[in-house]
N, C-alpha and C positions, 0 to 999 in steps of 0.2 A: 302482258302490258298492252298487247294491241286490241284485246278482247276488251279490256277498261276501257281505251280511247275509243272504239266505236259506242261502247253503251253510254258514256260522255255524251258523245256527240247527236247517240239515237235523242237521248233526253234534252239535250240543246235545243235541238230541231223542233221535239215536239211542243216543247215550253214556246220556243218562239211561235209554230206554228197555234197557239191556243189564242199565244197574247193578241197576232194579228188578227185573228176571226174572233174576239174577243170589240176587238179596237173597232171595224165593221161593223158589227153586229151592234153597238152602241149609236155610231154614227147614225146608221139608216133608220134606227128607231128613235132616237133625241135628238138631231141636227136637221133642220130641213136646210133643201137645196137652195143655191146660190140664186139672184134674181137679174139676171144678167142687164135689166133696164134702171135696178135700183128697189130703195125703201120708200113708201108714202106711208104716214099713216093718216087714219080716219074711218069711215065706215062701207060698206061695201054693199047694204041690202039698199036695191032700188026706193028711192032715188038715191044715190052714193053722192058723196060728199069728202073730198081729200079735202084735211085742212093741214096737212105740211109735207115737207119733202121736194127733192129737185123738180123744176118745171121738166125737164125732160124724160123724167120716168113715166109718165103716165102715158106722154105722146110717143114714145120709141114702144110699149105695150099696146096701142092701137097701131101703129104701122105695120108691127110684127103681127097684129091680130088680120089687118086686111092683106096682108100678102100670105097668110101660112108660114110665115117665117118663125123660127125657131126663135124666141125670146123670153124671162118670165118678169114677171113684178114682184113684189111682196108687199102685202099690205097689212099693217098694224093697227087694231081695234081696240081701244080702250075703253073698259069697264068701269065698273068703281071698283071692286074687288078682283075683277081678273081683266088679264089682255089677252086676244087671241090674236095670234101674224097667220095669216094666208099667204101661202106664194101661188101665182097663176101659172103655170107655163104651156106657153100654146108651144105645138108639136109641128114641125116641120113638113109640108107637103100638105096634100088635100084641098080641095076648092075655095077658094076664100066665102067665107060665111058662114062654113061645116068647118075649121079647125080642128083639131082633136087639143083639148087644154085638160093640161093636170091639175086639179087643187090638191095643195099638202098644208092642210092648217097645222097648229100648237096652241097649245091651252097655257098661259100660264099665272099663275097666282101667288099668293104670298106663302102657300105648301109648297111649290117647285114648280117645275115643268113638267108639261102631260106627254105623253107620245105623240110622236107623227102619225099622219092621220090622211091616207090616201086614196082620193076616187076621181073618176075620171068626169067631167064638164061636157056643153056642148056648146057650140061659139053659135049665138042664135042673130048676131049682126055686130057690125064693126061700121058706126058711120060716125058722122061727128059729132053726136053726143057723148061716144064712146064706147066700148066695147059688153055687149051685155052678154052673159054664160046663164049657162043651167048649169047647174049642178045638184046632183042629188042629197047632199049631206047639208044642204041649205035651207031655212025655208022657203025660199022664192027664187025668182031672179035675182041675179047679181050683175050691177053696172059698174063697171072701172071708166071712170068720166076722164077726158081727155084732157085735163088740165087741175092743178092743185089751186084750192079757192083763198086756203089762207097765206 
């Protein structure tokens, strides 16, 4: 009887253990992270142009860009046929104007949603036009302007 309740128990475990590295392993590849300034959408390739979303999301992602302070945006791109969300997130620490910022776009369409999509930016000025990055999976610059137009 004790020998059943442990192989029980072995197989408990390991089911649970699958499901949870199952339940991650979905996340980090279809969920992108949280944007702790907020949603805008509109476009991102210079000149950028937010046409909706809280007035404060844009300015709380340039304050976070001029201090190095840890915060992200998410911005929402409408197509005709697909939408792509960008989140920014500048990385805590390092000289303001050098930030270290992550992009994690998603692709999505009327087939589903595409994977997370991660590479690293470079914060090339934060003044008050707004916050302009490189990024390599771009075609250009990209400006996150300081304020929503629409």
């Amino acid at each position: 009887m004790r020998k059943r309740a442990r192989v029980v128990a072995v197989v408990v475990a390991c089911v649970l253990g699958l499901g949870t590295g199952v339940y991650f392993w979905a996340r980090a590849v279809y969920v992108l992270p949280d944007a702790s300034c907020g949603v805008v959408s509109g476009g991102v390739v210079a000149p950028a142009r937010l046409a909706s979303g809280p007035p404060r999301a844009p300015r709380c992602f340039l304050a976070a860009a001029r201090r190095c302070a840890t915060a992200g945006i998410r911005v929402h791109t409408q197509g005709t046929e697909q939408a792509t969300d960008y989140v920014f997130i500048v990385g805590g620490g390092g000289p303001p104007g050098k930030c270290r910022v992550t992009e994690y776009s998603q692709d999505r369409s009327y087939l589903g949603i595409g994977l997370v999509r991660v590479t690293g930016c470079r914060e090339t000025s934060a003044t008050s036009r707004g916050v302009l990055l490189s990024c390599p999976m771009l075609p250009g610059p990209i400006q996150i302007p300081p304020s929503v137009a629409g």
